[in-house]
C-alpha positions as CSV (number, residue, x, y, z in Angstrom):
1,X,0.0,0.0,0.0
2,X,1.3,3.8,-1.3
3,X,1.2,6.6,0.8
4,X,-1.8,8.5,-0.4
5,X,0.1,12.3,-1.5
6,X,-2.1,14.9,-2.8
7,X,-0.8,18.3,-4.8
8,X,-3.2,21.2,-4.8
9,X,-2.7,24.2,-7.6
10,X,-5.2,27.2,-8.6
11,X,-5.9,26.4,-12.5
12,X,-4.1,29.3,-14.3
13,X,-6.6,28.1,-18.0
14,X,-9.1,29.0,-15.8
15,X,-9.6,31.5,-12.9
16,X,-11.5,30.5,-9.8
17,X,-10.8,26.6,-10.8
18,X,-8.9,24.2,-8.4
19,X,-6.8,21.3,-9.6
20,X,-6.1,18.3,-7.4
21,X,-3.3,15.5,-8.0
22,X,-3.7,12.4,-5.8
23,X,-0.9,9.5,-5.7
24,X,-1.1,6.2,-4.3
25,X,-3.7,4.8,-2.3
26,X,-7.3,6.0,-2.1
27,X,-8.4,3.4,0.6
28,X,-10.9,3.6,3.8
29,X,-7.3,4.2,5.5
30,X,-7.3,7.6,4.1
31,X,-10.5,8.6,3.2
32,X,-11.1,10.6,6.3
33,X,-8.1,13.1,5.2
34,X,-9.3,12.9,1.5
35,X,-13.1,13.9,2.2
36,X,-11.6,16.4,4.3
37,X,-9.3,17.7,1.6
38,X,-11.9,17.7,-1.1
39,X,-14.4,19.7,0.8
40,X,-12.1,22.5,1.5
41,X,-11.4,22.0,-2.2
42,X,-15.1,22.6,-3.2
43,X,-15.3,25.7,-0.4
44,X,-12.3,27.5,-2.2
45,X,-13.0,27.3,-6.1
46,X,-16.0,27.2,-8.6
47,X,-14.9,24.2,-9.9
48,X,-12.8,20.7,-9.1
49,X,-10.9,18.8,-11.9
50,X,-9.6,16.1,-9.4
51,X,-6.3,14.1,-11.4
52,X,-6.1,10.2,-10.5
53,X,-3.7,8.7,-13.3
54,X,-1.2,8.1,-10.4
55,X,-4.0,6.4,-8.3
56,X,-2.1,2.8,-7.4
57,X,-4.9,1.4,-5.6
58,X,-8.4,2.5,-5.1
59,X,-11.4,0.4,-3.0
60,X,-14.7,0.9,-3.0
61,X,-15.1,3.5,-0.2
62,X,-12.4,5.6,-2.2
63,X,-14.9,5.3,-5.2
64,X,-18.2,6.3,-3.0
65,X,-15.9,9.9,-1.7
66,X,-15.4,10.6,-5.4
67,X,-19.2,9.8,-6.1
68,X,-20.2,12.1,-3.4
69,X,-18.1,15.0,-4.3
70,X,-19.2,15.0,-7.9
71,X,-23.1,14.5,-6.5
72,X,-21.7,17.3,-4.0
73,X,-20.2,20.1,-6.6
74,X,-23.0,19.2,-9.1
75,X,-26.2,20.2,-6.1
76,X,-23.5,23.2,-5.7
77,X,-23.5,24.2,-9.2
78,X,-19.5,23.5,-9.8
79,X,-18.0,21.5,-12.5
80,X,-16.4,18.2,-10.5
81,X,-14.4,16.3,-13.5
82,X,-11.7,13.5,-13.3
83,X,-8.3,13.2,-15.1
84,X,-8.3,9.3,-15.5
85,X,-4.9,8.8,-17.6
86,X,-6.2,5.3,-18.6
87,X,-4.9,4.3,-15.2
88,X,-6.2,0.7,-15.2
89,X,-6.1,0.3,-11.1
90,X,-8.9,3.0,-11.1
91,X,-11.2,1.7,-13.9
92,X,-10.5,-2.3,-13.2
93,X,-11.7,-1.2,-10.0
94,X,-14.9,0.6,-11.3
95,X,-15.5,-2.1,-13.2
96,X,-15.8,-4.5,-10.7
97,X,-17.7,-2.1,-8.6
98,X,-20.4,-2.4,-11.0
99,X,-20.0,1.7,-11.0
100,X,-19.7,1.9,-15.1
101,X,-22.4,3.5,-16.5
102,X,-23.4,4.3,-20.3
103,X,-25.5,7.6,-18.9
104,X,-25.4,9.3,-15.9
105,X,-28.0,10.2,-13.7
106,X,-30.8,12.7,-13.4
107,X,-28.5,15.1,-11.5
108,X,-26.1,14.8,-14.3
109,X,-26.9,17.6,-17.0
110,X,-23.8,18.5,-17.8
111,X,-22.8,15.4,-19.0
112,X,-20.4,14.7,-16.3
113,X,-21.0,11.8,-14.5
114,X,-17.7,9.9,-13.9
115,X,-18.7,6.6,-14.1
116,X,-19.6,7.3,-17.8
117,X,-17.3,6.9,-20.2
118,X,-13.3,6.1,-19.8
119,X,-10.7,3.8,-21.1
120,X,-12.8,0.3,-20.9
């Protein structure tokens, strides 16, 4: 198991946006930190674009704290997106989450849902 790292930096493409980098492991071990760090994260900016190509291990309650920060920013009115990289520990975990969708849901209309889509 990684230590979970995560980089912070103001979007300079687009003002008021936050980027977030996370490395390593996104497990119930952390997620206390993590929901933590994305709230503040949703406070500060308008919008969240939330990078887990580095992601070496994921479990299902990392994959519920991203589900409820995008259902979180979307009631909020903020873009929430994620910056996959094809990393195949995230999406061989989604997959056998049963998380991959072909649509998101009714909360959805921008067309961001992450389950939707990726490198399958």
């Amino acid at each position: 198991m990684d230590e979970l790292t995560i980089e912070s930096w103001q979007d300079p493409a687009a003002p008021g946006a936050l980027g977030m980098k996370l490395t390593g492991s996104v497990t119930i071990a952390q997620a206390a930190g993590l929901k933590d760090e994305l709230v503040a994260a949703l406070g500060k900016g308008k919008d969240l674009k939330l990078d887990v190509s580095q992601v070496s291990e994921i479990d299902l309650t990392g994959l519920q704290l991203l589900e409820a920060t995008h259902r979180s920013a979307t009631l909020a009115g903020k873009l929430f997106c994620l910056e996959i990289g094809g990393n195949r520990a995230y999406l061989d975990t989604v997959e056998a989450a049963g998380f991959r969708r072909h649509m998101g849901c009714k909360h959805d209309t921008k067309n961001t849902c992450i389950w939707v889509g990726g490198d399958y």
